[in-house]
PDB file of N, CA, C and O in Angstrom:
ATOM      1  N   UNK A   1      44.588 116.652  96.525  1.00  0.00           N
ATOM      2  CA  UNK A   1      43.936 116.028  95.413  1.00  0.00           C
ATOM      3  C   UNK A   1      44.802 114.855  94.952  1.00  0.00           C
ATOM      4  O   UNK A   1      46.025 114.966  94.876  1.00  0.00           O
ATOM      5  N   UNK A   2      44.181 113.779  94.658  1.00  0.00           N
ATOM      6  CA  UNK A   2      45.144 112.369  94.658  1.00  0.00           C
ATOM      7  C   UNK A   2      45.215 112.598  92.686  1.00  0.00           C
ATOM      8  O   UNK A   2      44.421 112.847  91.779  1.00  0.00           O
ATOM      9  N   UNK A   3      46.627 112.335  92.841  1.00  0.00           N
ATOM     10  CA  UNK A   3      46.737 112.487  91.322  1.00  0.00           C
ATOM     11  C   UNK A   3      46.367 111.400  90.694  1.00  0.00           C
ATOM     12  O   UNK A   3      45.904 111.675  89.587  1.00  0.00           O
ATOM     13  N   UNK A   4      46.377 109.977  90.997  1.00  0.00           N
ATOM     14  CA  UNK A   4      45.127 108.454  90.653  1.00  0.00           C
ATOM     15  C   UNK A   4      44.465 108.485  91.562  1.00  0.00           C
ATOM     16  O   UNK A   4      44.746 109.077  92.604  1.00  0.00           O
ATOM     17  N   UNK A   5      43.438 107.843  91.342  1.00  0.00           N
ATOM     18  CA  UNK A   5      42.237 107.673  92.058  1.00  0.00           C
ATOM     19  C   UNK A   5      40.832 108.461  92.357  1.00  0.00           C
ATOM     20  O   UNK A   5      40.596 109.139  91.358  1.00  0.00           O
ATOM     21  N   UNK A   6      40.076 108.590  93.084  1.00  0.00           N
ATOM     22  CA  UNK A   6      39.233 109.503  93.095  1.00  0.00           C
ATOM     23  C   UNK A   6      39.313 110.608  94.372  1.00  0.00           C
ATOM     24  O   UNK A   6      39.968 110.212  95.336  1.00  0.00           O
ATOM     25  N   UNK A   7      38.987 111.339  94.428  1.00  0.00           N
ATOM     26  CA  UNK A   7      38.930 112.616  95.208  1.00  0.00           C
ATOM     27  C   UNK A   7      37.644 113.359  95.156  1.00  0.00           C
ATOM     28  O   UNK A   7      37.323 113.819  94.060  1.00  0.00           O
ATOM     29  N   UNK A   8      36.917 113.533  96.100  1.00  0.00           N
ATOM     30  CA  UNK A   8      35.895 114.304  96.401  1.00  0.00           C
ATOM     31  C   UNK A   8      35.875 115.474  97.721  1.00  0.00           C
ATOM     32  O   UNK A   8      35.991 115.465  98.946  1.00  0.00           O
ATOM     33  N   UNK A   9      35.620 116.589  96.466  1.00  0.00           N
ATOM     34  CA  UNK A   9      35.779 118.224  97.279  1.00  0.00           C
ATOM     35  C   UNK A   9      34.291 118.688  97.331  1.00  0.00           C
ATOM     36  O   UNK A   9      33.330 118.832  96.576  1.00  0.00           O
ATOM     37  N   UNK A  10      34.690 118.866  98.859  1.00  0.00           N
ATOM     38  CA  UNK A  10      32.844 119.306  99.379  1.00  0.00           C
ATOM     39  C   UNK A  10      32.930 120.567 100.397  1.00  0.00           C
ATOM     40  O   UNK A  10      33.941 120.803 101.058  1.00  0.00           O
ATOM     41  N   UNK A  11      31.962 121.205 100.435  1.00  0.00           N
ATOM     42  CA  UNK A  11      32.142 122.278 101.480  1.00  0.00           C
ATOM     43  C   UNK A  11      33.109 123.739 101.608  1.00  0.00           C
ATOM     44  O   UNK A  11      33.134 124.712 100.853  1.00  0.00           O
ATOM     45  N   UNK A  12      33.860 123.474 102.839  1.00  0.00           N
ATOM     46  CA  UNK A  12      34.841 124.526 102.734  1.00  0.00           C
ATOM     47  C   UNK A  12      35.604 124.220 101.768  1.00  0.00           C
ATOM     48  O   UNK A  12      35.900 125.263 101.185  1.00  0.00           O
ATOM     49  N   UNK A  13      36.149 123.206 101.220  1.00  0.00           N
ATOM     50  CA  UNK A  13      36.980 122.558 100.459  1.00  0.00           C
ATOM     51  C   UNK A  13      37.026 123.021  98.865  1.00  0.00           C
ATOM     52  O   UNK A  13      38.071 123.220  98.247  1.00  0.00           O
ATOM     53  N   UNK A  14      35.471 123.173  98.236  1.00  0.00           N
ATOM     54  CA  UNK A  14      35.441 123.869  97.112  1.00  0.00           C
ATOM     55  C   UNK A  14      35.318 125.167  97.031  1.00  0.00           C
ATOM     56  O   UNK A  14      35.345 125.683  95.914  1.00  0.00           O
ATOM     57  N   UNK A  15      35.115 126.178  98.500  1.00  0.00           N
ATOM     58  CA  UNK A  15      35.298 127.412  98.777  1.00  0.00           C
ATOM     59  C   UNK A  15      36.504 127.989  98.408  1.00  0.00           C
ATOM     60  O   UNK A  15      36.600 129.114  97.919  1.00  0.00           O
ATOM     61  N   UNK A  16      37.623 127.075  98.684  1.00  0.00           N
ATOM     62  CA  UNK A  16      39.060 127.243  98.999  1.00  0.00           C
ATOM     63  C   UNK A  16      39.671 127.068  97.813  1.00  0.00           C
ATOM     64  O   UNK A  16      40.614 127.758  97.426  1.00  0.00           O
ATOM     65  N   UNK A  17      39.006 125.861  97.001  1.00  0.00           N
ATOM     66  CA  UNK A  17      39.629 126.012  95.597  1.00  0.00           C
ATOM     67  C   UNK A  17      38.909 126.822  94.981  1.00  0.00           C
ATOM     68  O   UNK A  17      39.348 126.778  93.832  1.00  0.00           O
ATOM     69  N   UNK A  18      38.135 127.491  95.008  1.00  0.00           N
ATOM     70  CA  UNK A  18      37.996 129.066  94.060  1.00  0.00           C
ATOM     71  C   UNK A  18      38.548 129.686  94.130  1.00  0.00           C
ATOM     72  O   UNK A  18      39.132 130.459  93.370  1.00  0.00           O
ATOM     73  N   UNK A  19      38.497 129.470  95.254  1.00  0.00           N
ATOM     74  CA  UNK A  19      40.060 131.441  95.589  1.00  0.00           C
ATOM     75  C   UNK A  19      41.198 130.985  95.318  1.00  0.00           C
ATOM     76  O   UNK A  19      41.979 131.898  95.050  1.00  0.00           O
ATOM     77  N   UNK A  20      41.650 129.969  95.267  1.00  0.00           N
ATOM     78  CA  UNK A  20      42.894 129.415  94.537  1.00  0.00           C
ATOM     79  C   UNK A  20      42.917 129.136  93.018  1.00  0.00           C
ATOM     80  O   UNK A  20      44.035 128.826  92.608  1.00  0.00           O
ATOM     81  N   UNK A  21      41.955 129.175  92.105  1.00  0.00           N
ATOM     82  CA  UNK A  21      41.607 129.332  90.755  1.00  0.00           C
ATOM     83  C   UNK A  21      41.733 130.843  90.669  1.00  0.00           C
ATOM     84  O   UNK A  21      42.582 131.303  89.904  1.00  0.00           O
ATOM     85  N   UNK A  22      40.612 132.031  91.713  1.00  0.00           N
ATOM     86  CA  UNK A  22      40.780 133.157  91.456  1.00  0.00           C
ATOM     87  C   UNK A  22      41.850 133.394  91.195  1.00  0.00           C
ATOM     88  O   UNK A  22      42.062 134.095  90.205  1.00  0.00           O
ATOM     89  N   UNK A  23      42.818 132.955  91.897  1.00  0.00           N
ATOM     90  CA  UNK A  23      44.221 133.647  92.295  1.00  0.00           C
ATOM     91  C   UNK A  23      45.024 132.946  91.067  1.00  0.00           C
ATOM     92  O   UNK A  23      46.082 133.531  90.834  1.00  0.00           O
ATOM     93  N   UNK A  24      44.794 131.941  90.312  1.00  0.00           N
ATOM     94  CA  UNK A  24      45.377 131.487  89.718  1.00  0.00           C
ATOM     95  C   UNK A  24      45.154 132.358  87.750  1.00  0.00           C
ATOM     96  O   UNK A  24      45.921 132.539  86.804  1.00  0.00           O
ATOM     97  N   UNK A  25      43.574 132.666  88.044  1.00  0.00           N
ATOM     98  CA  UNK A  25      43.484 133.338  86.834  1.00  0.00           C
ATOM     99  C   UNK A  25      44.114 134.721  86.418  1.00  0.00           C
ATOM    100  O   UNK A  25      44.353 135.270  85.342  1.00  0.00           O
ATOM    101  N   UNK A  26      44.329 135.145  88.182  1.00  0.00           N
ATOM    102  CA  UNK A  26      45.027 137.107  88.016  1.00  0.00           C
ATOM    103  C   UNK A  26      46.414 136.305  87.418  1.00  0.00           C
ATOM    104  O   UNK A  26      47.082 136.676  86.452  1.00  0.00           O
ATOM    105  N   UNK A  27      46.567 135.545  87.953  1.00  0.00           N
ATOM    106  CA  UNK A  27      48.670 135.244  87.819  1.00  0.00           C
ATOM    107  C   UNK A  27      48.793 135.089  86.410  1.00  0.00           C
ATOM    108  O   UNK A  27      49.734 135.733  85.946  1.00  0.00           O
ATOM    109  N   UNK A  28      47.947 134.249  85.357  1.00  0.00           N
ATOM    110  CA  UNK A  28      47.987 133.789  84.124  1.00  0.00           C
ATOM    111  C   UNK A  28      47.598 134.843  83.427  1.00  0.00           C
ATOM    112  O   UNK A  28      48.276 135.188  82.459  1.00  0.00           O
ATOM    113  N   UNK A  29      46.321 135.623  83.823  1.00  0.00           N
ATOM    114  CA  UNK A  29      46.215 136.831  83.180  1.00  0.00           C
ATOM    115  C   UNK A  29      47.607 137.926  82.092  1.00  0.00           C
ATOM    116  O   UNK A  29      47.606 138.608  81.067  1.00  0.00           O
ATOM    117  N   UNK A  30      48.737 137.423  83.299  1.00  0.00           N
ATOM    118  CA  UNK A  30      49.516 139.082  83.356  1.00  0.00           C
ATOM    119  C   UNK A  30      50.620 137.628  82.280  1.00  0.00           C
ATOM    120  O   UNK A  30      51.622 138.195  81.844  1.00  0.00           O
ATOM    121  N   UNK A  31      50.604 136.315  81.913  1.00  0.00           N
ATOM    122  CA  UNK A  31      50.905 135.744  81.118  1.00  0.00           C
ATOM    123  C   UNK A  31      51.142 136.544  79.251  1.00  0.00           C
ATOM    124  O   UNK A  31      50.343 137.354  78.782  1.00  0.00           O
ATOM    125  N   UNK A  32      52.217 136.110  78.621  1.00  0.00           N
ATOM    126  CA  UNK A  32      51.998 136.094  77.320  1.00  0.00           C
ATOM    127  C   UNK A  32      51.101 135.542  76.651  1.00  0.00           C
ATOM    128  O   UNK A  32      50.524 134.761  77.408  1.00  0.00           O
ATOM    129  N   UNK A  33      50.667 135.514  75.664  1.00  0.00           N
ATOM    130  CA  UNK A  33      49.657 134.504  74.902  1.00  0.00           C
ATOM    131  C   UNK A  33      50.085 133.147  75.090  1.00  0.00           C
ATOM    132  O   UNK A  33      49.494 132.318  75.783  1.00  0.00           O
ATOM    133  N   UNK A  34      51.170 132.955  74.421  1.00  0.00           N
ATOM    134  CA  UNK A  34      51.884 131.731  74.636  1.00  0.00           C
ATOM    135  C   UNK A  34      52.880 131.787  75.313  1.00  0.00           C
ATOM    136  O   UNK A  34      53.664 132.693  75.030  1.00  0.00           O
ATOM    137  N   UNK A  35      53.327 130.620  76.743  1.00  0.00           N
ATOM    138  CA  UNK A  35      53.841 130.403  77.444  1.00  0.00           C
ATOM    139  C   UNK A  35      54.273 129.440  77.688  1.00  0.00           C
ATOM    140  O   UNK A  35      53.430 128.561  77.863  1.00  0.00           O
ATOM    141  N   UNK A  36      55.979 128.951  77.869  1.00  0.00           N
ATOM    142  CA  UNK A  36      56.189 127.244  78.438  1.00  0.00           C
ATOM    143  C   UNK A  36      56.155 127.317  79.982  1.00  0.00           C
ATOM    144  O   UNK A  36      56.516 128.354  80.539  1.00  0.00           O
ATOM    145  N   UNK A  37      55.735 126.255  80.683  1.00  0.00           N
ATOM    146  CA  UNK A  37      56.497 126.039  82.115  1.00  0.00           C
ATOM    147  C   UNK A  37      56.817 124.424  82.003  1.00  0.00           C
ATOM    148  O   UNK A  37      56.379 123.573  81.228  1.00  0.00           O
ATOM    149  N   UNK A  38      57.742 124.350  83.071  1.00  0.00           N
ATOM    150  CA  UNK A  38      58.367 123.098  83.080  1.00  0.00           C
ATOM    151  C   UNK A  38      57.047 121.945  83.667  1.00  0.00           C
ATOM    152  O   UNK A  38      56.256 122.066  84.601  1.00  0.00           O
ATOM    153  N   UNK A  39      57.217 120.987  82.798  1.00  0.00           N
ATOM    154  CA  UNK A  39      56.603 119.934  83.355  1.00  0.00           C
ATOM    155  C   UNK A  39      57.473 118.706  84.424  1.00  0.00           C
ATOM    156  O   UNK A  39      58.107 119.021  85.431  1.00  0.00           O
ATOM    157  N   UNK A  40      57.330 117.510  83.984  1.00  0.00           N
ATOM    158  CA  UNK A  40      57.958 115.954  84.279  1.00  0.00           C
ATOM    159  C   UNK A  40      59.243 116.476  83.846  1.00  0.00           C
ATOM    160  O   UNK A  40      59.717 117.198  82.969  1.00  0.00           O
ATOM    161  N   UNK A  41      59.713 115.553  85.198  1.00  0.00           N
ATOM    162  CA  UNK A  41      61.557 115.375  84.960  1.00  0.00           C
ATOM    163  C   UNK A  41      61.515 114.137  83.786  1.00  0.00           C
ATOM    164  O   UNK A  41      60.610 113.303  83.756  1.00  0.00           O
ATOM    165  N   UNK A  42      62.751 114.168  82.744  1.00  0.00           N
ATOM    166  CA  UNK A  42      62.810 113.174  82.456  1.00  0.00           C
ATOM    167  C   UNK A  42      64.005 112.458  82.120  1.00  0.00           C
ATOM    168  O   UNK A  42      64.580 112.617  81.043  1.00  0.00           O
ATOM    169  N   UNK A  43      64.430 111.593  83.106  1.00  0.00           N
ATOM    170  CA  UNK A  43      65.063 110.842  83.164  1.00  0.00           C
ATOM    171  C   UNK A  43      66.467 110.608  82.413  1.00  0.00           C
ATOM    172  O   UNK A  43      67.617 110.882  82.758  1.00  0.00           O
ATOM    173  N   UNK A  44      66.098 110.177  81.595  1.00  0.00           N
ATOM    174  CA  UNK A  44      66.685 109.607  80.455  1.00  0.00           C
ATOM    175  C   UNK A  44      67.077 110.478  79.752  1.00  0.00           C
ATOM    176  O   UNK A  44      68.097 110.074  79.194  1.00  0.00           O
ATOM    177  N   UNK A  45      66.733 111.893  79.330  1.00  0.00           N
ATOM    178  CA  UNK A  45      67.202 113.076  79.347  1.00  0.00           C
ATOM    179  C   UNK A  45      67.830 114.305  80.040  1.00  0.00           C
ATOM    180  O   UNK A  45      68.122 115.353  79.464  1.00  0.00           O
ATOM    181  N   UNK A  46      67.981 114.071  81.198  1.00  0.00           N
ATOM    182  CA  UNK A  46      68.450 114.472  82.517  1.00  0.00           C
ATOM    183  C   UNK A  46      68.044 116.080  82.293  1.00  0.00           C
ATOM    184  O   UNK A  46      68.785 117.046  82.474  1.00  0.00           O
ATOM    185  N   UNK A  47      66.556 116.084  81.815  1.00  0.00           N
ATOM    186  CA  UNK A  47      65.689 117.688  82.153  1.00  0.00           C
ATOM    187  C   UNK A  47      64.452 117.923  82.137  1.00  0.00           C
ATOM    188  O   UNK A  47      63.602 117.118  81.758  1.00  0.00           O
ATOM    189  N   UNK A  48      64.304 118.711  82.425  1.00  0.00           N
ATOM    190  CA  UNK A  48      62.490 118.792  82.336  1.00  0.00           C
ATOM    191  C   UNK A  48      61.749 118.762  80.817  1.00  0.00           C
ATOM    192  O   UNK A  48      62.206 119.047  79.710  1.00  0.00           O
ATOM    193  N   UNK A  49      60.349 118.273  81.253  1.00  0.00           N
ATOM    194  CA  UNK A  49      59.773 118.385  79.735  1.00  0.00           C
ATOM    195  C   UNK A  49      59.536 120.463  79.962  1.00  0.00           C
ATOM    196  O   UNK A  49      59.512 121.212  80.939  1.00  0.00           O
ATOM    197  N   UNK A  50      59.409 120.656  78.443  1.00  0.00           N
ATOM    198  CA  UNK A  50      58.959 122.394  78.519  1.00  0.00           C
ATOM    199  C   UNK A  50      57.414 122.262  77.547  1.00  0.00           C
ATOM    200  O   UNK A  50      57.166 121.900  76.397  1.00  0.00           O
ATOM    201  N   UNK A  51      56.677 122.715  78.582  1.00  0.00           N
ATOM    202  CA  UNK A  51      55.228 122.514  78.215  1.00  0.00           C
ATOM    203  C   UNK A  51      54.886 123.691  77.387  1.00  0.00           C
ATOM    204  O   UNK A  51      55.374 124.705  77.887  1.00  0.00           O
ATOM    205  N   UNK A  52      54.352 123.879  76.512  1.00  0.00           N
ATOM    206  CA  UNK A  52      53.727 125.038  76.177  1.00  0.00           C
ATOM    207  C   UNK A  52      51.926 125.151  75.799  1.00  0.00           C
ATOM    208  O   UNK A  52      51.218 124.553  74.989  1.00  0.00           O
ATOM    209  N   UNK A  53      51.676 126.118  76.726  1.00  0.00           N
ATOM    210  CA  UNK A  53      50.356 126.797  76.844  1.00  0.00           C
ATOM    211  C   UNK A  53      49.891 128.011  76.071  1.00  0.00           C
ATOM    212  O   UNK A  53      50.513 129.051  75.860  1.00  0.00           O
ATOM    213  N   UNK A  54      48.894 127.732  75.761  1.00  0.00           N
ATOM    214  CA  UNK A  54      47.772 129.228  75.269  1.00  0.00           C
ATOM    215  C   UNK A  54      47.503 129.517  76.927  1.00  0.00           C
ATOM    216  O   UNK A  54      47.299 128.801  77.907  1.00  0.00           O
ATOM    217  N   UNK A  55      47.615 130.917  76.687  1.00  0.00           N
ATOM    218  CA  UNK A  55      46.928 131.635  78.088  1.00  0.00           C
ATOM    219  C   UNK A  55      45.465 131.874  77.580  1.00  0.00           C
ATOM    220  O   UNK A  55      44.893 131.718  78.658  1.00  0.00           O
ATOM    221  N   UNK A  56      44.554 132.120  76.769  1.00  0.00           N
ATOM    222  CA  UNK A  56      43.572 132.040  76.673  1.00  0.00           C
ATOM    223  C   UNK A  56      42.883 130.824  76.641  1.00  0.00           C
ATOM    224  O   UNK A  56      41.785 130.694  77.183  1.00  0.00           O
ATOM    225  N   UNK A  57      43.439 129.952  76.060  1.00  0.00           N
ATOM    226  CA  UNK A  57      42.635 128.115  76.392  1.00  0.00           C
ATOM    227  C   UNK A  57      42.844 127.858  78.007  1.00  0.00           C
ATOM    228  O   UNK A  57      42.001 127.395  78.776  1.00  0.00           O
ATOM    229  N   UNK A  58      44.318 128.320  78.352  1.00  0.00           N
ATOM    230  CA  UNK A  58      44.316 128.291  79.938  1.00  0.00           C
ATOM    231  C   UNK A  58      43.043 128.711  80.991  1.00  0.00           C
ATOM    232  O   UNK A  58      42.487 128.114  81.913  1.00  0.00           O
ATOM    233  N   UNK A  59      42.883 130.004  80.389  1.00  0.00           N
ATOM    234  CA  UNK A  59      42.184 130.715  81.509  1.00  0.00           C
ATOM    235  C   UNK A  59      40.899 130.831  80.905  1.00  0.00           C
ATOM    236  O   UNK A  59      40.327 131.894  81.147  1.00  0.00           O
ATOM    237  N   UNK A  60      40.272 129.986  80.156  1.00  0.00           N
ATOM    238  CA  UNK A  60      39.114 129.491  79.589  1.00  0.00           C
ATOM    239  C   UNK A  60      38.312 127.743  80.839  1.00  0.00           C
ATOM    240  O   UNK A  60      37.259 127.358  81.347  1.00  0.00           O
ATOM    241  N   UNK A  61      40.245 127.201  80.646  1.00  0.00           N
ATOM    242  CA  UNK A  61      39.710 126.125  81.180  1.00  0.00           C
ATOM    243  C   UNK A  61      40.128 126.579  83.506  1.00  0.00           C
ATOM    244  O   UNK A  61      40.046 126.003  84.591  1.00  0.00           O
ATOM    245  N   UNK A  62      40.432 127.579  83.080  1.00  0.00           N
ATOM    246  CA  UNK A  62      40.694 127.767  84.860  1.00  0.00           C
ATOM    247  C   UNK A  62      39.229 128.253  85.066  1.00  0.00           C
ATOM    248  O   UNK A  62      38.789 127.722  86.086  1.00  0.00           O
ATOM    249  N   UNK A  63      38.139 129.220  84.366  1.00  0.00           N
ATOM    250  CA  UNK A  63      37.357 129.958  84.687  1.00  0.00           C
ATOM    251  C   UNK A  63      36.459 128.821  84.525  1.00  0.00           C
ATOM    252  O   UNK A  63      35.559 128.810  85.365  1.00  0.00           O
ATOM    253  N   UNK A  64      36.446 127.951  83.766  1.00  0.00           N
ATOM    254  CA  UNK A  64      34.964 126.503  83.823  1.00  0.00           C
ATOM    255  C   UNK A  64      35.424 125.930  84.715  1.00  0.00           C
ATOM    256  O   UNK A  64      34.688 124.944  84.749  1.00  0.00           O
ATOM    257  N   UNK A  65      36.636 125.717  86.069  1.00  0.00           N
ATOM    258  CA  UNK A  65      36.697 125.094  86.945  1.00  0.00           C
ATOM    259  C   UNK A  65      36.168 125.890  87.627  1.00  0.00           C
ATOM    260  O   UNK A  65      35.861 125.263  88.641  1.00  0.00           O
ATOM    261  N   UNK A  66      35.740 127.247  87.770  1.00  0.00           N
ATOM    262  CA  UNK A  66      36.010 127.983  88.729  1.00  0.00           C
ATOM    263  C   UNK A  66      34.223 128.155  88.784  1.00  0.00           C
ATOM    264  O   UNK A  66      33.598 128.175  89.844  1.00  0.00           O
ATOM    265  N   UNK A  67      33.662 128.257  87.573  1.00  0.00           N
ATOM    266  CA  UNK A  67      31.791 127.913  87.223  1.00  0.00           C
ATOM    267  C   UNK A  67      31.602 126.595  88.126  1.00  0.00           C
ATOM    268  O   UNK A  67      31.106 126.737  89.244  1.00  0.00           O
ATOM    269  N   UNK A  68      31.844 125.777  87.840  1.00  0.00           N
ATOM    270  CA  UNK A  68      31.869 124.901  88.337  1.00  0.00           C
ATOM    271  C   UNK A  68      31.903 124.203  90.225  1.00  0.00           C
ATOM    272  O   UNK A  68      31.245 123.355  90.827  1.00  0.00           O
ATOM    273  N   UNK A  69      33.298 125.337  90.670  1.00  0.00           N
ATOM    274  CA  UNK A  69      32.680 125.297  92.495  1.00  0.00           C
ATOM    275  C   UNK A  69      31.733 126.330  92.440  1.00  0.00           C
ATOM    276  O   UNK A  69      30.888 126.002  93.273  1.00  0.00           O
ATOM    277  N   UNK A  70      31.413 127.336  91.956  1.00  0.00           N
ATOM    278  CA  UNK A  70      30.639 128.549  92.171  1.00  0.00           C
ATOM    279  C   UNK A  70      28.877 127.482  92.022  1.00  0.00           C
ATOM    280  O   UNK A  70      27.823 128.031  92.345  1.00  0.00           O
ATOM    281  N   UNK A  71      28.889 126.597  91.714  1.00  0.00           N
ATOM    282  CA  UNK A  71      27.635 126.195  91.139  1.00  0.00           C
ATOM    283  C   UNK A  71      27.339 124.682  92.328  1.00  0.00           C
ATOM    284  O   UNK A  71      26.348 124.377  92.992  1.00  0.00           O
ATOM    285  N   UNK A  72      28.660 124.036  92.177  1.00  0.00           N
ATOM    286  CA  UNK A  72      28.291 123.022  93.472  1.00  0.00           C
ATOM    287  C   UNK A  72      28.616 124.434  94.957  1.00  0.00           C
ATOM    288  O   UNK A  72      28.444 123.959  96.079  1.00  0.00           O
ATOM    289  N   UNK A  73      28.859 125.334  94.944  1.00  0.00           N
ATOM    290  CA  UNK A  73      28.185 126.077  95.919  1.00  0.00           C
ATOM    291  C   UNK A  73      27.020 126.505  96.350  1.00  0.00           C
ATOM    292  O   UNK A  73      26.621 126.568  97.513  1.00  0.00           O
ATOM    293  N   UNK A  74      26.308 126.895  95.044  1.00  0.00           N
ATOM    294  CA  UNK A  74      25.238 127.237  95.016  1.00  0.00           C
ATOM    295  C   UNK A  74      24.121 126.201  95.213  1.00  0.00           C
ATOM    296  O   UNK A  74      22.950 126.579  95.210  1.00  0.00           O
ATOM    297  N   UNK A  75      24.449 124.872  95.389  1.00  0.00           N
ATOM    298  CA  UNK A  75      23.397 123.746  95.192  1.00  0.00           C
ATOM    299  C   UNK A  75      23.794 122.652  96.148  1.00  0.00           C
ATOM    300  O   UNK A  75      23.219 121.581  96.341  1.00  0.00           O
ATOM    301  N   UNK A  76      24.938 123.147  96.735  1.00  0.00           N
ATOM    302  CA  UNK A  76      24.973 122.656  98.102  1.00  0.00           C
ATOM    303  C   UNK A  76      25.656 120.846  97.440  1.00  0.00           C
ATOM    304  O   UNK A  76      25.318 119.768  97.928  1.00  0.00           O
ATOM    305  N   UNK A  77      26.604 121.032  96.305  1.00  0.00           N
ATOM    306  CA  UNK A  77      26.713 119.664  95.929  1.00  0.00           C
ATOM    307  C   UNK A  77      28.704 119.379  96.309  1.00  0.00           C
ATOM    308  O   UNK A  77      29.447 120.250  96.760  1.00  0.00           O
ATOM    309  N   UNK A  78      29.144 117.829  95.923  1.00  0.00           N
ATOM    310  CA  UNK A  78      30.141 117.926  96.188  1.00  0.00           C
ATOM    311  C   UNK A  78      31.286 118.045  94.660  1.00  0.00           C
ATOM    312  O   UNK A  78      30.567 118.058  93.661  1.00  0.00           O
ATOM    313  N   UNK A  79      31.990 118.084  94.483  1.00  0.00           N
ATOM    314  CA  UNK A  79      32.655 117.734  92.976  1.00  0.00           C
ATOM    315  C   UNK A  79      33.808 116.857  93.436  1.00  0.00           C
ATOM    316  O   UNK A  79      34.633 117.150  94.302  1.00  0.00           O
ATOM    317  N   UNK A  80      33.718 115.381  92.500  1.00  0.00           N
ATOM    318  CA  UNK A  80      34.584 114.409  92.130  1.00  0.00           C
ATOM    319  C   UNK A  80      35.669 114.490  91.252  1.00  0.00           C
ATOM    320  O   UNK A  80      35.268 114.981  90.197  1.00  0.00           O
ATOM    321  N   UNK A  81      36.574 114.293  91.221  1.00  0.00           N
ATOM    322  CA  UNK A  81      38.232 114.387  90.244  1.00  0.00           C
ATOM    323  C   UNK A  81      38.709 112.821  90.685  1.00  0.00           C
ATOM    324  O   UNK A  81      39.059 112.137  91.648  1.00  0.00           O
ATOM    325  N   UNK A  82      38.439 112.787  89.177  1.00  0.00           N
ATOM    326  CA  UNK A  82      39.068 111.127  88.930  1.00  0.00           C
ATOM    327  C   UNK A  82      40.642 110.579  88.875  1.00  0.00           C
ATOM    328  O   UNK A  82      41.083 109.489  88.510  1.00  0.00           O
ATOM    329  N   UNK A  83      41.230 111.621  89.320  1.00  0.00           N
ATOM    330  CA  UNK A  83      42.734 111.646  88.689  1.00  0.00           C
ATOM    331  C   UNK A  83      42.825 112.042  87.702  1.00  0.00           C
ATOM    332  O   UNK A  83      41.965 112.796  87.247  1.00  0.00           O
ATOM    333  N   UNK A  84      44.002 111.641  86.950  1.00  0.00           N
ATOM    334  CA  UNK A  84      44.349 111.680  85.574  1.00  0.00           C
ATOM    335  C   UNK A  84      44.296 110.985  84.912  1.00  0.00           C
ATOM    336  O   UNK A  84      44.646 111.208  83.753  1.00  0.00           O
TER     337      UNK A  84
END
């Protein structure tokens, strides 16, 4: 997935990222409510940024990615990701 630009997942391709969302929602599941993981190095600080997450907004927004191939599966469509 190109982190600029566009990217289009079709086929086996959005098969593969479900089961990699599946797999991603058991892992976050067994998460605290709130959680940091490291983001961007940064530089000028010589460390990582420390991100902090809701595991329920998380696995709110992992399970509407996951509606989402389940549905361009079902309709035989492709899904676009614009980057960031």
């Amino acid at each position: 997935m190109n982190y600029y630009g566009y990217t289009k997942i079709r086929g086996q391709d959005i098969e593969q990222l479900k089961n990699i969302l599946d797999a991603w929602i058991l892992l976050f599941d067994t998460a605290p409510e709130q959680f940091i993981l490291k983001g961007d190095y940064l530089i000028e600080e010589n460390e990582y940024e420390r991100d902090l997450y809701s595991k329920s907004e998380l696995l709110q927004q992992l399970q509407s990615l996951k509606d989402m191939c389940i549905d361009a599966m079902n309709h035989d469509m492709d899904i676009l990701h614009e980057g960031i």
